[in-house]
N, C-alpha and C positions, 0 to 999 in steps of 0.2 A: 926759835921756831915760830917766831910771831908769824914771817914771812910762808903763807903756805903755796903758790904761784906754781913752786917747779914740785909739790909734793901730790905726788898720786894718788887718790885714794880710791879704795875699791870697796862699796858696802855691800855687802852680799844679802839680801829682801830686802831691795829699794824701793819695789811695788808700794810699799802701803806701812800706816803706823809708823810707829818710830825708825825704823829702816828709810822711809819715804824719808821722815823729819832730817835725821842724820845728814843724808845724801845733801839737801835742799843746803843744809845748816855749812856741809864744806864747800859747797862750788858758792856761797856768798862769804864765805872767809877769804876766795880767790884758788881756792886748791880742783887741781882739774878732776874729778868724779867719773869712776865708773860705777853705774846702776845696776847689777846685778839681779834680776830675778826671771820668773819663769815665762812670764806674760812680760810683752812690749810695755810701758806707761809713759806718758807723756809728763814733762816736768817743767815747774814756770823757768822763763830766764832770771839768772839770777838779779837778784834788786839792784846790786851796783859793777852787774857786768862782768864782774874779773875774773871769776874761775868758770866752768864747763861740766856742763855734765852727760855723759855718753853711755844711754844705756848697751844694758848686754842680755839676750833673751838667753839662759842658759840656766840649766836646771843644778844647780849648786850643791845635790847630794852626787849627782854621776864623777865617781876616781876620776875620771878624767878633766873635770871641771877646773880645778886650781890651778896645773900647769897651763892651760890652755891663757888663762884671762893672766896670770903671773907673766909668762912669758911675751905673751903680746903689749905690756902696758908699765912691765917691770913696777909695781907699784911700793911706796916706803910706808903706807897705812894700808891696813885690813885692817874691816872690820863685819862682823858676822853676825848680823839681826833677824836671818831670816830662820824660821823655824812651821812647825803645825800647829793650828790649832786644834789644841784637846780635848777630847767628845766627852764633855760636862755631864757627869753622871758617878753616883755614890761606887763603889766597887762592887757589888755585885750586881751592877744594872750593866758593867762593862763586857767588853768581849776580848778577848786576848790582841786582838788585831786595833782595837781603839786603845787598850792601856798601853801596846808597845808602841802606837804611832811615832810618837815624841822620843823614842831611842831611834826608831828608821829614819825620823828624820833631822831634826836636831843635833843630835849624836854623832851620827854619820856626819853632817856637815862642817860639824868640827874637828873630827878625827880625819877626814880629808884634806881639809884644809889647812889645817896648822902640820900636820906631814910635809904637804909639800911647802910649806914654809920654809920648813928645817932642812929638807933635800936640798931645796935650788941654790940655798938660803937666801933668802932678800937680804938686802944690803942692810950695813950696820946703821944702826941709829933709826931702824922700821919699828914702826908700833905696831902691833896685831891686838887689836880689844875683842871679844868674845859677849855675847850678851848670852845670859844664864835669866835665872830669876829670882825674886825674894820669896819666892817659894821654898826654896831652898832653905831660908831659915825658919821656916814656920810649918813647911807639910803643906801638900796641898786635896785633899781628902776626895774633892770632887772632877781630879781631872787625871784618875789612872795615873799610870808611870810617870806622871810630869814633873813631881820636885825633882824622881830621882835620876830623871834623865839630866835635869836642867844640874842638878848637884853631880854629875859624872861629867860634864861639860865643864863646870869651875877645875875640876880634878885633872881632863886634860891639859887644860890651859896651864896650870899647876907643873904640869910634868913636862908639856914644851918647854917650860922658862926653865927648868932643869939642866933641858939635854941643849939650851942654847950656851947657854951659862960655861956646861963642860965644856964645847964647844968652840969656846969663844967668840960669838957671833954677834954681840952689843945689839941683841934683838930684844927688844920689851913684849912680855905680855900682861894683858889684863884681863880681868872676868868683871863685867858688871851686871850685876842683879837689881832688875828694874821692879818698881814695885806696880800696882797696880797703875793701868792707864786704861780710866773706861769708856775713852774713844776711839783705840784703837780694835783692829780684827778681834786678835786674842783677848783682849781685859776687858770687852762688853758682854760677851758672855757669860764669863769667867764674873763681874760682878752681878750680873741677873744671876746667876746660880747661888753664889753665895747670901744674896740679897735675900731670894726666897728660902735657904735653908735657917737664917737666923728671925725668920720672920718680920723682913722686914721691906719698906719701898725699896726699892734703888737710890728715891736719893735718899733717906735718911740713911742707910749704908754706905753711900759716899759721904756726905758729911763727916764720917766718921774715918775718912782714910787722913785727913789730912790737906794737905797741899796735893791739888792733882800734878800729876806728871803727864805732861802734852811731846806729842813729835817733835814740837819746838822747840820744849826745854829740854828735853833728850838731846836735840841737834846740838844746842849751845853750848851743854856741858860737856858732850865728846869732844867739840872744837878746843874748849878750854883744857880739857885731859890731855889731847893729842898735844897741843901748845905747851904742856909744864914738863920741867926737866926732868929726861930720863931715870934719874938718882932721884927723886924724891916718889916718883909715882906707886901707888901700892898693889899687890898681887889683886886685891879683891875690892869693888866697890858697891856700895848700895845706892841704887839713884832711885828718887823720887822725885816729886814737884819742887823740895826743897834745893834738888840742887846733886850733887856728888858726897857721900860719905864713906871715908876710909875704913875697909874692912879689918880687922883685929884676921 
């Protein structure tokens, strides 16, 4: 699967942050890209020319959304980055309409979308990767319903691979849970909140994540996920700045 040229991909929030990264990260592997998100964005040509990228202005929570971009582009990769950001605030500062944000929309976007996966079904030997978060292993106290949206997202993903399996539709799925990126939309706030609740800067709070995780190396690591053999790839992964780690 080195060769990605005749492989479709379609990122769903290619607007911005890691969704942008991803997008950028296939059409310079050579694989032709559809952009996915709500607003038009303009995207560089790629570095050495060989794949494409075409956005699509289309709001990716609307049931009608998957058939529509599936059918016109038949693609062999989905993959689904685009999500809310989470109105940063303790739980009783929340409103019922900010904690359920990230089930309306998150949620929704993934239970539509991997649906009509399994309806049309994409062709065998498709990837569908699902972006969740490392919230999910840890709680995430300041952002309302967000682990446990993002942890009911890993669960669907979970239950498509299921009903592919019985199925027999040689369709892979995956869930990656990203960990903190505090450049993009979601992880800047998201670390100014936490920064201030442990007392402390922003950066000496980053210092303390680690290896940052950039759009870039989000892009690089899906490219190299998408590229490794079906049979060896794992249900669940953690990505950071370090790279891809396999979920137990």
């Amino acid at each position: 699967m080195s060769d990605m040229s005749g492989r479709t991909t379609v990122v769903v929030g290619a607007s911005r942050g890691l969704g942008r990264g991803i997008a950028v990260a296939f059409a310079e592997a050579g694989a032709p890209v559809v952009a996915v998100a709500r607003t038009r964005t303009d995207f560089p040509e790629p570095a050495n020319g060989a794949g494409t990228i075409q956005p699509e202005v289309v709001d990716a929570g609307e049931a009608t959304a998957p058939a529509a971009i599936i059918d016109r582009y038949t693609p062999e990769t989905i993959i689904l980055a685009a999500g809310a950001s989470p109105h940063m605030r303790p739980l009783q500062e929340q409103t019922w309409e900010t904690f359920s944000a990230t089930w309306e929309t998150d949620v929704r976007i993934t239970f539509h979308w991997l649906r009509e996966v399994l309806l049309k079904p994409l062709r065998p030997g498709s990837r569908v990767i699902v972006f969740s978060s490392g919230a999910v292993l840890g709680g995430s106290p300041l952002s309302g319903g967000y682990a446990g949206a993002k942890a009911t997202q890993r669960y669907i993903t979970g239950y498509a691979q299921d009903e592919a399996n019985r199925a027999g539709l040689g369709i892979t799925f995956t869930t990656v849970l990203p960990r903190f990126a505090p450049m993009t939309g979601v992880g800047e706030p998201a670390v100014r909140a936490y920064a201030a609740r442990a007392g402390k800067s922003v950066d000496d709070f980053v210092s303390q994540i680690g290896p940052l995780l950039t759009p870039e190396l989000a892009g690089t690591a899906l490219v190299d996920l998408v590229r490794t053999d079906a049979s060896t790839v794992a249900p669940g992964y953690l990505l950071s700045g370090a790279g891809l780690q396999k979920l137990s």
